[in-house]
C-alpha positions as CSV (number, residue, x, y, z in Angstrom):
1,X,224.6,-6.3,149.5
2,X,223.6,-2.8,150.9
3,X,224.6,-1.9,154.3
4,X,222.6,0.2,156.3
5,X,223.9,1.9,159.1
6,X,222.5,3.6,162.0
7,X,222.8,7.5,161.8
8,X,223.0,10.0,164.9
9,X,221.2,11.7,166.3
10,X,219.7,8.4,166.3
11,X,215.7,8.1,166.7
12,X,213.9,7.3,169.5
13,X,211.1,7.6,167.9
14,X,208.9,5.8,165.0
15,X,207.0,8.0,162.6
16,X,207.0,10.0,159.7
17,X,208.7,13.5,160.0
18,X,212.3,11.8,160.3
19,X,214.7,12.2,157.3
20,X,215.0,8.4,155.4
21,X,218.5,7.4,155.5
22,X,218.6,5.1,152.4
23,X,215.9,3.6,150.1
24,X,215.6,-0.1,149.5
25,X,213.3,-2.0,146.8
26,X,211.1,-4.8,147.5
27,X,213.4,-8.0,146.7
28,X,216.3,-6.8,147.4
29,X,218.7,-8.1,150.1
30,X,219.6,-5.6,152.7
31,X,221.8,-5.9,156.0
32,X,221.2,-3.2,158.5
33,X,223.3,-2.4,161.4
34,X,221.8,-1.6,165.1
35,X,223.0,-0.2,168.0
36,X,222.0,-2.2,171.3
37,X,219.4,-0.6,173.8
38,X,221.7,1.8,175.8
39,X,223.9,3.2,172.6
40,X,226.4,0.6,173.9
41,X,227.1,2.9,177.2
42,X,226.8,0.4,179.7
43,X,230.2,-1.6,179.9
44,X,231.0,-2.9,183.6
45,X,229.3,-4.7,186.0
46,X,230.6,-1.4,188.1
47,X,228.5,1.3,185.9
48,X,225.1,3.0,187.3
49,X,223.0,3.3,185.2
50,X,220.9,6.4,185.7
51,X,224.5,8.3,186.4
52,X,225.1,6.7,182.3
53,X,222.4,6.5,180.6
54,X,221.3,9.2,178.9
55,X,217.2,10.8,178.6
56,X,216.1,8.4,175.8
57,X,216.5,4.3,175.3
58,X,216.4,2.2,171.9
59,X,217.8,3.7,169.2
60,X,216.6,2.9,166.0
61,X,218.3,2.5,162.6
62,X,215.6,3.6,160.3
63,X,213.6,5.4,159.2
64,X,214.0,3.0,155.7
65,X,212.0,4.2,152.9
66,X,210.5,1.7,150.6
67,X,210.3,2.3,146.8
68,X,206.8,1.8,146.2
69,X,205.1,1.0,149.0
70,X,201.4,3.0,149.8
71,X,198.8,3.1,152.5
72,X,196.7,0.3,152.7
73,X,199.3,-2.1,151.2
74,X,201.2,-4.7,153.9
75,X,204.7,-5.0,154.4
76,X,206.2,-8.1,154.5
77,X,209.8,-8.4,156.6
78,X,211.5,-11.7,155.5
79,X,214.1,-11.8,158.0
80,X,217.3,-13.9,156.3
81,X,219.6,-13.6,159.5
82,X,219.7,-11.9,162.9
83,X,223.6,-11.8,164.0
84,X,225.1,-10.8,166.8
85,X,228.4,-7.8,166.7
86,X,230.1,-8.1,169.8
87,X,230.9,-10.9,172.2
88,X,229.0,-9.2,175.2
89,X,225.5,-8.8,176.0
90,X,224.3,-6.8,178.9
91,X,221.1,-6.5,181.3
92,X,220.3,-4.4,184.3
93,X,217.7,-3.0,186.5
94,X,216.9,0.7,185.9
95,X,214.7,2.9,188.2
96,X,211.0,2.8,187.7
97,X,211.3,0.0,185.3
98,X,210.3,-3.5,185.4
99,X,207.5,-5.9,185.6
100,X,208.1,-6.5,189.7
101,X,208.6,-3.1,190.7
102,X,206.9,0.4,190.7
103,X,207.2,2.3,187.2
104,X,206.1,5.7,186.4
105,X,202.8,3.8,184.8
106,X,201.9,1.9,188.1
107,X,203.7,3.7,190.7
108,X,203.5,3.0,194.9
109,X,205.5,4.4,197.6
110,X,208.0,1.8,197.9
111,X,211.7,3.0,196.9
112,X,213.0,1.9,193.5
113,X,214.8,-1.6,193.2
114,X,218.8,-1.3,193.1
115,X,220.4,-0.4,190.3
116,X,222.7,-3.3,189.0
117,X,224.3,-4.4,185.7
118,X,224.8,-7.6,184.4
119,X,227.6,-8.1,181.6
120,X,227.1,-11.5,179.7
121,X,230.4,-13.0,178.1
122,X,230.6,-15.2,175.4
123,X,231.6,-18.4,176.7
124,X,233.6,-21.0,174.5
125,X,230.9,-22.8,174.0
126,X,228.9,-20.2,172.4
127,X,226.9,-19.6,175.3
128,X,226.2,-16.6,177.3
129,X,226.9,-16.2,181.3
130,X,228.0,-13.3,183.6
131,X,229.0,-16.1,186.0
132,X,229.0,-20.0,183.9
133,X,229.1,-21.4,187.7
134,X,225.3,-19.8,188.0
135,X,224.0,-20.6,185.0
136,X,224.4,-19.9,181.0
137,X,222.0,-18.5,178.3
138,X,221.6,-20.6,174.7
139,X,221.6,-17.5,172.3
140,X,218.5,-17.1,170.4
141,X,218.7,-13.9,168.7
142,X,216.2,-11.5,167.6
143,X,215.1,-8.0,167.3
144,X,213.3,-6.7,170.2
145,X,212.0,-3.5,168.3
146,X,210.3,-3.9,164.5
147,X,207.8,-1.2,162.8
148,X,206.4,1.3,160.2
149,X,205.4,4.6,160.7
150,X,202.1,5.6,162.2
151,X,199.9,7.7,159.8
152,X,200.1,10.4,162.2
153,X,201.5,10.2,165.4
154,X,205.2,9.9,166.7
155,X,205.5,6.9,168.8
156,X,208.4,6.4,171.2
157,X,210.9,3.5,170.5
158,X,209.6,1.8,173.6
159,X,206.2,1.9,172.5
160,X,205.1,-1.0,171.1
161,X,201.3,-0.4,169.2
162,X,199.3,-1.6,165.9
163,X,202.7,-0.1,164.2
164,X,205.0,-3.0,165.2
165,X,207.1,-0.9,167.6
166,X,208.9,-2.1,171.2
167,X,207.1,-5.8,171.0
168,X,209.6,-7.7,172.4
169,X,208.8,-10.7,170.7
170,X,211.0,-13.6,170.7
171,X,209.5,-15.0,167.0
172,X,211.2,-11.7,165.4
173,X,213.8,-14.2,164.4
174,X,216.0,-15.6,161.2
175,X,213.5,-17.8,159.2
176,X,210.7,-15.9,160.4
177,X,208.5,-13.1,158.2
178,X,206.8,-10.2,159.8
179,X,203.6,-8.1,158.1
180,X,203.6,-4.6,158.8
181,X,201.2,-2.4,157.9
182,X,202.1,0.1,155.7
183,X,200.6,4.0,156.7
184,X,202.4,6.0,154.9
185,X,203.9,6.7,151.6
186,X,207.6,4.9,151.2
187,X,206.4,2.9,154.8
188,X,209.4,4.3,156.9
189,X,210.7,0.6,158.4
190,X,212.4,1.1,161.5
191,X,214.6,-1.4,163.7
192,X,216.3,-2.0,166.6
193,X,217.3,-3.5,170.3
194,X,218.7,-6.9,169.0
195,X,218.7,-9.4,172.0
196,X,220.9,-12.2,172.0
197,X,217.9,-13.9,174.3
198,X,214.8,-13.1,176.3
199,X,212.5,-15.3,178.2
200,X,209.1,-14.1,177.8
201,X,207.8,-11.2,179.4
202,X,211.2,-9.8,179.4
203,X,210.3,-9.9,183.4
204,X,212.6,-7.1,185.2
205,X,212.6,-5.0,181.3
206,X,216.1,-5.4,180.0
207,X,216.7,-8.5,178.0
208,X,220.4,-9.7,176.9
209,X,220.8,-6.6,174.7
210,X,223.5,-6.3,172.3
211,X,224.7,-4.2,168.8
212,X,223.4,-6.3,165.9
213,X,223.3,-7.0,161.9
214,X,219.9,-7.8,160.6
215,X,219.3,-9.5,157.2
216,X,215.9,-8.8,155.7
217,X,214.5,-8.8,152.4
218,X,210.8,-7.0,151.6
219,X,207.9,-7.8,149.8
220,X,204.9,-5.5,149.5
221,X,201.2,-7.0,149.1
222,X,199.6,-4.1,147.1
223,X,196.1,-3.2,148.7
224,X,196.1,-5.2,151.3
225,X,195.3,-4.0,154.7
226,X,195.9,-5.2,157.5
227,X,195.2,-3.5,161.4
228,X,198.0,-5.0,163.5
229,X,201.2,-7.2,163.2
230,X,201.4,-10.6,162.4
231,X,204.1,-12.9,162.2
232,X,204.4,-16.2,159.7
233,X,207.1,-19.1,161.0
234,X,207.4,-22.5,158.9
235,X,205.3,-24.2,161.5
236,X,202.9,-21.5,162.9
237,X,201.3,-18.1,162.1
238,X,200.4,-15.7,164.6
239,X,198.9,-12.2,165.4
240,X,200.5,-9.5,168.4
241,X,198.4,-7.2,170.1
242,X,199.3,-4.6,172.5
243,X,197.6,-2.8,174.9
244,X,197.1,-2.2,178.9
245,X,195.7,-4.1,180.7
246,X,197.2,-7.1,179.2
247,X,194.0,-8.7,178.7
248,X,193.1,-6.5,176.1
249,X,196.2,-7.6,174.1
250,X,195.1,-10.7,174.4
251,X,191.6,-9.9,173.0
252,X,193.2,-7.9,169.9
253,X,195.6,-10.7,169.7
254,X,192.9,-13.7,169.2
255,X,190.6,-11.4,167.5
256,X,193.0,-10.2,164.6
257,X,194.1,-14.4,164.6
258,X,190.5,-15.6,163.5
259,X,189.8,-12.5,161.2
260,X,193.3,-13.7,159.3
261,X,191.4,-17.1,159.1
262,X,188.2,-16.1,158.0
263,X,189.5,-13.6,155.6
264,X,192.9,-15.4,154.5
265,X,192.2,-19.4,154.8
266,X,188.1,-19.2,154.5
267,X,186.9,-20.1,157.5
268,X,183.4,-19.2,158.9
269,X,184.1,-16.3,161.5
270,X,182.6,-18.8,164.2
271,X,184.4,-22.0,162.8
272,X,187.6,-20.1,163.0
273,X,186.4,-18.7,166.5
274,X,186.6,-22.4,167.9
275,X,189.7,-23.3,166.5
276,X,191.5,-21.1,168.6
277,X,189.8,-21.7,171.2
278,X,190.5,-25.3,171.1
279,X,194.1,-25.0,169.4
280,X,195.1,-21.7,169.8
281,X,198.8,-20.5,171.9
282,X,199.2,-17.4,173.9
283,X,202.3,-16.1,175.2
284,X,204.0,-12.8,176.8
285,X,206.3,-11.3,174.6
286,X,206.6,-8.1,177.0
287,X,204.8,-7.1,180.3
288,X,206.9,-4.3,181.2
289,X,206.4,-1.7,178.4
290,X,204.2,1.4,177.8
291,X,201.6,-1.3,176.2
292,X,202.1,-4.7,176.9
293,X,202.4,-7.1,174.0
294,X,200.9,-10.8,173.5
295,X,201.2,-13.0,170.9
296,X,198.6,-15.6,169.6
297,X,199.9,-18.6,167.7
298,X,198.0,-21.3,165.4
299,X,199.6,-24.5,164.0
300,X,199.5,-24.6,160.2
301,X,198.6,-27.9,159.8
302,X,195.2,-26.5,160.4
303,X,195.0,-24.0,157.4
304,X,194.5,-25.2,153.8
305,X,197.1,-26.7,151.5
């Protein structure tokens, strides 16, 4: 099976000016390597991290070029296996960062929160806990950061957008396949910022990050459009949008869920409309982001056989 490894400098950054560091064909069974979040500087409860961290967060390994893929076609992630590479995960609050404090996005005069790190240990029981007297996290791995390239722009690897990007979605997950939508010539697949876990909203903006090996296979559906992720489980299909303010994600969300069932599964626009309505789920992959992402969910025992 080809390995894929990340390469330095490492990208912060999803588009299509980078060099490709290998070339895959749909089908074929890939394992890629990442790095975790902070290029694996952050080590010790003791370290600070705006003395270690350097300018940029989230490297990517990518960009991934795909033999054969072409704008307007849809790439499909089937993701075989998200593993873990180390036996320590690690969280921390960063200056001007976080969903309960002021951020260079929504800033006040009140003074940064304190700077802390958190260094989760794999417990003997598989589990995850800087301190198993407070409480332990059930790993649930997944990649925090999926995407193509944009057909123009360079987008920032924190950026989540109609690319894929930053989303911070928990159903990015073994068993799981994610369409992308494909921009530009060879689609440029980028990935990153495994989590071991994240509950959602990822509420102070550090998950349980860790270095990771991703299992993925490809398929391309030739000439087949589509405008922003979506996501397909055994159980449940669902659309992300991501925006600011977060009830616009919300709207892109829902709306790209009953197009995919008018278009896909031939419902009436209207029909399809009320069915979400009535059945649909909504939840917060990210609120702390330079767009905010949500993701809308649908049962499939309501599509056709």
């Amino acid at each position: 099976m080809k390995q894929i490894h990340p390469v330095k400098p490492y990208p912060y950054a999803m588009g299509k000016y980078l060099d490709t560091i290998a070339a895959v064909d749909p089908g074929e069974q890939i394992q890629i390597h990442t790095e975790d979040a902070f290029e694996g500087q952050l080590t010790s409860s003791n370290d600070v991290p705006s003395e270690v961290l350097g300018k940029y967060l989230n490297p990517q390994t990518g960009p991934i070029y795909v033999n054969g893929a072409q704008p307007g076609d849809t790439l499909v992630v089937h993701i075989h296996d998200v593993e873990v590479t180390r036996d320590y995960a690690v969280s921390c609050l960063v200056p001007e960062f976080g969903g309960l404090t002021s951020t260079v996005l929504s800033p006040s005069l009140q003074e940064p929160l304190p700077e802390k790190v958190w260094i989760y240990r794999r417990q003997e029981d598989g589990t995850f806990s800087y301190d198993p007297q407070k409480f332990s996290i059930e790993p649930q791995p997944f990649m925090g950061t999926i995407g193509t390239a944009p057909d123009l722009e360079m987008l920032s690897a924190l950026t989540p957008f109609n690319h894929g990007g930053n989303m911070d979605v928990p159903d990015v997950k073994k068993g799981n396949s994610i369409h992308l939508p494909v921009r530009v010539e060879g689609a440029y697949f980028f990935t990153g910022d495994c989590h071991v876990a994240q509950g959602e909203g990822e509420a102070c903006g550090v998950a349980l990050e860790i270095s990771g090996k991703v299992t993925v296979s490809f398929e391309l559906k030739k000439n087949s459009p589509i405008d922003w992720p979506r996501i397909e489980s055994p159980t449940e299909i669902m659309t992300v949008g991501s925006a600011r303010p977060m009830e616009d994600a919300a709207k892109i969300a829902y709306k790209e869920l009953v197009l995919w069932l008018e278009n896909t599964y031939g419902y009436d626009r209207w029909d399809a409309y009320q069915l979400v309505t009535q059945a649909g789920k909504l939840y917060v992959g990210n609120m702390v982001d330079t767009y905010y992402s949500l993701v809308a969910k649908l049962d499939r025992h309501f599509l056709p056989d």
